[in-house]
N, C-alpha and C positions, 0 to 999 in steps of 0.2 A: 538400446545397448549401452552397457557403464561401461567406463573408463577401463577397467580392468579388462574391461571383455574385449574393447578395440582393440586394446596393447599387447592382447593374446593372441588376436586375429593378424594382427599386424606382423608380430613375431613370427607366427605358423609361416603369413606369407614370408619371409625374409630367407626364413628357413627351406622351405619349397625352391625358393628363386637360386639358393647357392648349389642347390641338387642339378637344378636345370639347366644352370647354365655353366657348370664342369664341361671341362673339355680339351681333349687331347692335345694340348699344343706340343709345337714341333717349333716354332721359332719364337726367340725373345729377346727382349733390347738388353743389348749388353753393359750398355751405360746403367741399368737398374740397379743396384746391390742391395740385398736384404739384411738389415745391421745385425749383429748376432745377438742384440736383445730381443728383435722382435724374431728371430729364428729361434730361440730358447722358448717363449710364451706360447708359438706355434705348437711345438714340440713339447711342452709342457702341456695343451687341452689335447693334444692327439694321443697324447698317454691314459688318457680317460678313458680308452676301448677295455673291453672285456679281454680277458686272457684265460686261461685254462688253471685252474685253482690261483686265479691272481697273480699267478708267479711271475706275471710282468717280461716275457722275454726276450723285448726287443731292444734290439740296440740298434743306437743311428751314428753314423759316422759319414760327420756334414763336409763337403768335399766344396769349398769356397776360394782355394788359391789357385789363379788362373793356372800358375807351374802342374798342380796336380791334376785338373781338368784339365790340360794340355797329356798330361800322362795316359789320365782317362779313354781322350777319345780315342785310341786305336782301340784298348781296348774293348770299348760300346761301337766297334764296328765303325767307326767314324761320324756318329749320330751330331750331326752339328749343334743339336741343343745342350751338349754335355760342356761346350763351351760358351754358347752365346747365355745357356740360364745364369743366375746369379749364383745358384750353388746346385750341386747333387747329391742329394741323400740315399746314402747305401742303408739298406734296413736290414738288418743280422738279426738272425736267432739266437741267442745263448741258448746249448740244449744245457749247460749246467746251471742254469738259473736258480735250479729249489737249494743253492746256497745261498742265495739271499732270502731264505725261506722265514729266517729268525727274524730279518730287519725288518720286511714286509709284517707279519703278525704282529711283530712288538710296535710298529707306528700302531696298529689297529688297536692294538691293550691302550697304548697313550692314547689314542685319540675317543676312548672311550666304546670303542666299535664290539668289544668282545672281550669276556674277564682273561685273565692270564693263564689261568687252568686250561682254557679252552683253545687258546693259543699254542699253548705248550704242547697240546693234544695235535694241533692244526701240525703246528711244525714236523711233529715226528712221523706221523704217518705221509704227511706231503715231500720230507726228505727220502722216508724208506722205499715210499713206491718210484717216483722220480727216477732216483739215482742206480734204479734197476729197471728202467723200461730197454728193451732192445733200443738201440739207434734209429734205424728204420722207425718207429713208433716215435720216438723224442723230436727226429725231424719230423716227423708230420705235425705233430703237434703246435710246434716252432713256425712252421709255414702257416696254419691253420690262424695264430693269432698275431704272426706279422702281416698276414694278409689284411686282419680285421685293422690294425693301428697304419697300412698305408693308406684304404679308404679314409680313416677320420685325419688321416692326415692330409690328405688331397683336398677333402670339402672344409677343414681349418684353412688351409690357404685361401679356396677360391674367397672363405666369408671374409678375409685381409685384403682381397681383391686381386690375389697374387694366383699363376698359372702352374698348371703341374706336366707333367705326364711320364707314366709309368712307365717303367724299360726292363722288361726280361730278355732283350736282345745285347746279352755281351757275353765275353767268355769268362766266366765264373772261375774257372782255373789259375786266368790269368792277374784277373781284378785279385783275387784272393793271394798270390805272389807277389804282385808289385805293392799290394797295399799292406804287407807283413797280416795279414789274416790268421788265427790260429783256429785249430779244429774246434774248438770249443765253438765258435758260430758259424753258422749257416749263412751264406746268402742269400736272401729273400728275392730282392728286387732294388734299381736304383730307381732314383723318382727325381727329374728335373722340377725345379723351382726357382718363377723366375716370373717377369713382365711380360706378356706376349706382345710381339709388333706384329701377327697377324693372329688374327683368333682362329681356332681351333676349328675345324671341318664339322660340320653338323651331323650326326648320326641319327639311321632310323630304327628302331628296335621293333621284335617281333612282337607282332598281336600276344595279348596278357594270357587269350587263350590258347596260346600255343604252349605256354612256358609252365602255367602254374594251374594247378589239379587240388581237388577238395579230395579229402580219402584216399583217393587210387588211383593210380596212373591208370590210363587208359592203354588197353590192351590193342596189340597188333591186329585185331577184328574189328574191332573198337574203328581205330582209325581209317580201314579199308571201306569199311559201310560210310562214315561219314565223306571219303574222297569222291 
């Protein structure tokens, strides 16, 4: 085996080891603080998820002063990690994102990614369809590729050796009032981040045959001959 090929192998493992060892923490030392350069850099490789014509629609609003974590936890139901983690990220959808439609394609002309005719082409039709989808369709969207940038955000931490865990448990009416939220985003999901002082509860998941099917779900017959 060459050099190249260990440093491959080696990597795969690293990569394999930050999947597996994710984990839902609920408690974390409060003494930890996460500096807001290496919360940017975080936040910066978690933007590398795919989004839906690239239109990028997440936005994060990093919730680090204990005053507004103190705010927080009534409303996340009194979840005690909203104040022991180091910080809470709130993950919003912008559903007006395709007006940053121009700045996204024009990085991609400068960066050499695609000519300008073509960009120009991107833009119009990416703004006219967009900016007329029903609501209902713009949020799903929005949920569809905040979901995608909270996983690469979770498994970016754990590879900093830092702990997460996702919170769809608060009242979204209320987060969205005290935090001056405008219609324009959606709330996604908060996500603690932080040091655990106990690790995370070990989870079992269902056999692979249960879950995942080649061609065709398996029919209600299907499964009764096999029971």
């Amino acid at each position: 085996m060459t050099n190249s090929q260990t440093l491959d192998r080696v990597e795969q493992q690293m990569f394999l080891d930050v999947i597996r060892e994710r984990r839902s923490v609920r408690s974390y030392d409060p003494t930890v603080q996460i500096s807001r350069e290496e919360m940017t850099e975080m936040l910066e490789l978690a933007t590398l998820a795919p989004s839906s014509s690239n239109l990028q629609p997440w936005r994060f609003l990093v919730i680090d002063k204990p005053e507004l974590k103190e705010k927080l936890l009534p409303i996340a139901f009194n979840q005690q990690q909203v104040v022991e983690a180091s910080a809470v990220i709130a993950v919003l959808g912008d559903v007006e994102s395709y007006k940053k439609a121009e700045k996204i394609y024009g990085q991609a002309v400068e960066a050499g990614f695609m000519p300008a005719d073509t960009a120009k082409s991107f833009i119009e039709r990416t703004v006219g369809m967009y900016s007329n989808l029903p609501p209902e369709v713009a949020r799903q969207i929005v949920y569809t590729d905040g979901g995608l940038i909270s996983m690469q955000l979770m498994l970016v931490a754990r590879s900093k050796g830092y702990d997460t865990v996702p919170m769809g448990g608060y009242d979204k009416a209320k987060f969205v009032e005290a935090f001056g939220i405008s219609e324009q985003f959606v709330p996604i999901m908060l996500i603690a981040i932080g040091k655990a002082s106990k690790p995370g509860h070990p989870t079992t998941r269902l056999p692979i045959e249960d879950v995942a099917f080649f061609n065709e779900l398996p029919s209600e017959k299907k499964k009764k001959r096999s029971i």
